[in-house]
N, C-alpha and C positions, 0 to 999 in steps of 0.2 A: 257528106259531112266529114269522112276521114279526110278528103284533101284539103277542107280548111282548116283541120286540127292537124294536117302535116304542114302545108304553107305556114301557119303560126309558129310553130316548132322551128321549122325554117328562118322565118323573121327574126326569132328571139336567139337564136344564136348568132345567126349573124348580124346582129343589134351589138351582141355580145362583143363579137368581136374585133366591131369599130370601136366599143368603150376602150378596149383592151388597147389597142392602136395608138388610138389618144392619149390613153395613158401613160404609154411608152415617151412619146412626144412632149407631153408636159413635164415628165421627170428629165426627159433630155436638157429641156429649158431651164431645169430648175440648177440641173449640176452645170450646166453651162454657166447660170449668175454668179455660182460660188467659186467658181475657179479662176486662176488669171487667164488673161490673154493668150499666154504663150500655152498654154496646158490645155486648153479648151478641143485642140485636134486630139488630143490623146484621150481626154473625157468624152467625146462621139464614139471614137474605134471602140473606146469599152463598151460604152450602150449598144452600137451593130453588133458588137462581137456577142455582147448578152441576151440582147433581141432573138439573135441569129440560133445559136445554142439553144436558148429555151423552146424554139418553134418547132427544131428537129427531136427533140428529146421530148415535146406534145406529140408530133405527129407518131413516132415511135414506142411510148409508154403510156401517155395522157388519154389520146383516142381512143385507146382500147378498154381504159379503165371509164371511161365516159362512158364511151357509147356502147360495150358489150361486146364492139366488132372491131377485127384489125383496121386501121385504114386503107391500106393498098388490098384489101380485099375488093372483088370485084363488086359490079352494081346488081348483081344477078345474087350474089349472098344477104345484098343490102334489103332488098324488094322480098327476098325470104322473112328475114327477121322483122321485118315492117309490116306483116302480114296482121289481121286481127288474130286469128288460132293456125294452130299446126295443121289444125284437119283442112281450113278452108285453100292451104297454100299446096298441100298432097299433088294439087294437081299441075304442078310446076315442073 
């Protein structure tokens, strides 16, 4: 029963974070209609360069406030804190 209440968990973040993706995408198209021709390369680099920054500034401050744990922490911390109790993981 825990792996299809972890697989779900799974699913819905990373649901999550096609919405986010799209997102990004539809806003591009959106600042792309309003701007001229000539501007429209400079209106992308902003959106990569925004995309780009906010993804390293989740992986380094967001993650942790999410999820409790560093990200570049290893899978061996992950499978700790994932455990149902402290007592049942003791033997790790």
């Amino acid at each position: 029963m825990e792996q299809v209440n972890h697989a779900g968990n799974t699913l819905f973040v990373l649901l999550g974070a096609i919405m986010v993706l799209a997102m990004h995408a539809g806003f591009a198209f959106l600042e792309l209609g309003t701007v001229r021709r000539k501007n429209q390369v400079n209106a992308l680099v902003k959106i990569l360069t925004d995309f780009c920054m906010s993804t390293i500034a989740y992986f380094f401050i967001g993650y942790g406030i999410a999820y409790g744990i560093h990200f570049f922490s290893g899978a061996h911390t992950w499978r700790r804190t994932t455990a149902t109790s402290w007592s049942s993981s003791s033997s790790c």
